[in-house]
C-alpha positions as CSV (number, residue, x, y, z in Angstrom):
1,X,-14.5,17.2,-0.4
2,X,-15.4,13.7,-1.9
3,X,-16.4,11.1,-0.6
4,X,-13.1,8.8,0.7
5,X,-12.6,5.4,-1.3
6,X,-9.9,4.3,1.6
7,X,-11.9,4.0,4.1
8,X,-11.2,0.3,6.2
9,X,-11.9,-2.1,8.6
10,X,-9.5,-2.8,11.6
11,X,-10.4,-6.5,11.9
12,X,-6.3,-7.4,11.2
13,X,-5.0,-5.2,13.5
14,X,-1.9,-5.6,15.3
15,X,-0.7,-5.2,18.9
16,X,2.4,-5.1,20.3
17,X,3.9,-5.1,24.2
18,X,7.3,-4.4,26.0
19,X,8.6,-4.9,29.2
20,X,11.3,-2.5,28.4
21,X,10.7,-0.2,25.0
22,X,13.1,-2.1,23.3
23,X,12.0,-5.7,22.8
24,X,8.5,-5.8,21.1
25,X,5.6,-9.2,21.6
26,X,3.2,-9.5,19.2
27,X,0.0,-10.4,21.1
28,X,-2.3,-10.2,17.8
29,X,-3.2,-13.6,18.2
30,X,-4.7,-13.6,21.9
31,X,-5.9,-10.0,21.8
32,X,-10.2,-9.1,20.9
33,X,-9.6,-5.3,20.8
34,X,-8.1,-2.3,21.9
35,X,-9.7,0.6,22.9
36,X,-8.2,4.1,23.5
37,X,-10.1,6.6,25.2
38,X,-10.6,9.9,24.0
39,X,-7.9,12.3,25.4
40,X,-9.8,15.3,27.3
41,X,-8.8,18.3,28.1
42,X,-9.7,20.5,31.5
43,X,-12.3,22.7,30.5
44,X,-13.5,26.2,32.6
45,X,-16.2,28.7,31.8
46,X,-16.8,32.0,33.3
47,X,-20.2,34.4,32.6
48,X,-19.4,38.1,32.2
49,X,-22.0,40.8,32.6
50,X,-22.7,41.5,28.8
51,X,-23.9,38.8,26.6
52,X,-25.6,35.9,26.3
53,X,-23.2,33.3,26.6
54,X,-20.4,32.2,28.5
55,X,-16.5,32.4,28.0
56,X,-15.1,29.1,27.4
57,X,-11.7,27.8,27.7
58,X,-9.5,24.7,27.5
59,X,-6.2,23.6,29.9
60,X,-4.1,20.8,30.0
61,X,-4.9,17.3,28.9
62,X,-5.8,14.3,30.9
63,X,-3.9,11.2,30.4
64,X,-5.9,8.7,29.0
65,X,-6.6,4.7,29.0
66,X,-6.1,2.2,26.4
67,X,-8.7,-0.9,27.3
68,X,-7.0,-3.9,25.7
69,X,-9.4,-6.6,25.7
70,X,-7.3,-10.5,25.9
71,X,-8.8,-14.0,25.6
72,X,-7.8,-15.9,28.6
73,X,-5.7,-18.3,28.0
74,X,-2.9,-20.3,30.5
75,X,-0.2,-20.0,27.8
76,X,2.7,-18.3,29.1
77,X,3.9,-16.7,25.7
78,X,0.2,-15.2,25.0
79,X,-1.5,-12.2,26.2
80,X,-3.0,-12.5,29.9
81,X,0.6,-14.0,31.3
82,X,2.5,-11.0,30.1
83,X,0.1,-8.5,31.3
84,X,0.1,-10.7,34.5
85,X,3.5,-10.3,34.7
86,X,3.8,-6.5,34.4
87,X,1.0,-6.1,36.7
88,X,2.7,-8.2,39.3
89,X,5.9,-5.4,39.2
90,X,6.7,-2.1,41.0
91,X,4.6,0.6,39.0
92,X,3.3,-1.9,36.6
93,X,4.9,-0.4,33.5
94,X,3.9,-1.5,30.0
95,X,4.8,-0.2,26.3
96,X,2.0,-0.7,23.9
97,X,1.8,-0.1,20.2
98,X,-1.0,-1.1,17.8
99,X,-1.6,-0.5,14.6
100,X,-5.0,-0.3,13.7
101,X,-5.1,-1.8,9.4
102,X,-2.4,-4.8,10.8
103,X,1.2,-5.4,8.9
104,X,-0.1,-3.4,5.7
105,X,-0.7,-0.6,7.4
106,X,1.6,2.7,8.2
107,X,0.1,4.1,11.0
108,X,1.0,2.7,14.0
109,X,0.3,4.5,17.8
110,X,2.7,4.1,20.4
111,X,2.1,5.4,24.0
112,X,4.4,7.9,25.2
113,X,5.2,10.7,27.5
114,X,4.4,14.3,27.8
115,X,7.3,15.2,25.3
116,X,5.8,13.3,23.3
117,X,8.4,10.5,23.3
118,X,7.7,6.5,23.4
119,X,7.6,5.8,27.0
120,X,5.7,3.3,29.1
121,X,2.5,3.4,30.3
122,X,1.0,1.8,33.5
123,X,-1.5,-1.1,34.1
124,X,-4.3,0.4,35.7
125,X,-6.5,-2.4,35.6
126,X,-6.4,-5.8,36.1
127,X,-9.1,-8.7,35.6
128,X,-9.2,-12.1,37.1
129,X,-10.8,-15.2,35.4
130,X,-14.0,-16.0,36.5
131,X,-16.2,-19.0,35.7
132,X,-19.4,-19.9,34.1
133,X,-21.3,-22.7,33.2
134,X,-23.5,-20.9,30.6
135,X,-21.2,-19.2,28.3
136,X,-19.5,-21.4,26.4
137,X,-17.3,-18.3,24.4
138,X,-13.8,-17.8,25.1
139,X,-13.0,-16.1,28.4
140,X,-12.3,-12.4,27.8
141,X,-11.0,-10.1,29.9
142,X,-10.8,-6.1,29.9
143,X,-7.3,-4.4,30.9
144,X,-6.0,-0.9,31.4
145,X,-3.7,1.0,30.6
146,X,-3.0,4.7,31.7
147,X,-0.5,6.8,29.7
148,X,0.1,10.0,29.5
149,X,-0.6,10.6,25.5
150,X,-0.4,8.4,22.3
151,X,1.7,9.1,19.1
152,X,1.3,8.4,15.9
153,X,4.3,7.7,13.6
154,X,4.2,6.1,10.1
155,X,6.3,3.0,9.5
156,X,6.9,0.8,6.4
157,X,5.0,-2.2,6.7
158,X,7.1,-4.7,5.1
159,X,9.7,-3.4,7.0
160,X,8.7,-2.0,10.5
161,X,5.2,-4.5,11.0
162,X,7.2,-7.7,9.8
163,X,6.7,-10.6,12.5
164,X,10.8,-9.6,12.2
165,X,10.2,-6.9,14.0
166,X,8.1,-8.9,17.0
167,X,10.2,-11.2,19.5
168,X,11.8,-14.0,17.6
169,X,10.0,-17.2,18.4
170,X,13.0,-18.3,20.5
171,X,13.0,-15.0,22.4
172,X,11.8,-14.6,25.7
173,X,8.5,-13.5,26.7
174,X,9.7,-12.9,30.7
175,X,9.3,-9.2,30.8
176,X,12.3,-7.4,32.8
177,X,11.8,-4.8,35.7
178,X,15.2,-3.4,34.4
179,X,13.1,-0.7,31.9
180,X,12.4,2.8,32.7
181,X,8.7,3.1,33.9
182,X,8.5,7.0,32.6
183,X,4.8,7.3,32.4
């Protein structure tokens, strides 16, 4: 195979949350990273009298975590006050999509259940503000997210990336306990 000429940079990615899998918030601009953890499978060996090595199988997956890394900020329509929000609810459910290459891509990974639908995923971790006299960089916290798998669909960016397709400005950024918190 040659070598690729497409390979890219995710410095314009794009995130997206919900409170309800239906009405999206583009975080983007109060978000460092996100991080999705490898998805692992259970793993079990066995030795048998003949040979040298052992047999090897796989089982089921492990959910996995997406670390989503926010600048703190006191802004209620930015990052930290919606995840605040969800965490503060029964289950803390959260949908998350990102796509890694930003509106111009057409990847985008949603998280989703074992049937391998969109469905919410769970806050898992939570981080406070601290304080510190010698850093003068932005605050930025770490957060969690435990789902049970990811999945990848393609979209059209000009159509399915638009800041359209986000919360209009006027919308509101109060998540709702009224979605399902399938996990």
């Amino acid at each position: 195979m040659p070598q690729t000429s497409s390979a890219m940079n995710t410095v314009d990615g794009v995130i997206h949350v919900s409170a309800n899998g239906t009405t999206w918030v583009d975080i983007s601009g109060s978000t460092n990273k996100v991080v999705p953890s490898v998805q692992e499978a259970d793993t079990g060996e066995a030795a048998t009298l003949d040979g040298q090595y052992m047999i090897g199988t796989t089982g089921k997956l492990k959910p996995m975590d997406i670390e989503i890394t926010v600048l703190y900020t006191e802004n209620a329509a930015e990052a930290y006050a919606f995840f605040q929000t969800q965490n503060a609810l029964s289950g803390r459910p959260i949908w998350v999509r990102w796509s890694p290459k930003g509106t111009s891509g057409t990847a985008r990974y949603t998280t989703a259940n074992a049937a391998g639908a969109v469905s919410s995923g769970k806050i898992s971790a939570f981080a406070f503000p601290s304080a510190d006299a010698s850093d003068a960089a932005p605050c930025l916290l770490a957060l969690k997210v435990r789902t049970t798998t990811v999945v990848r669909s393609v979209v059209t960016p000009s159509a399915s990336l638009s800041p359209s397709a986000s919360a209009s400005p006027s919308g509101s950024l109060s998540p709702s306990a009224s979605g399902s918190a399938g996990g």
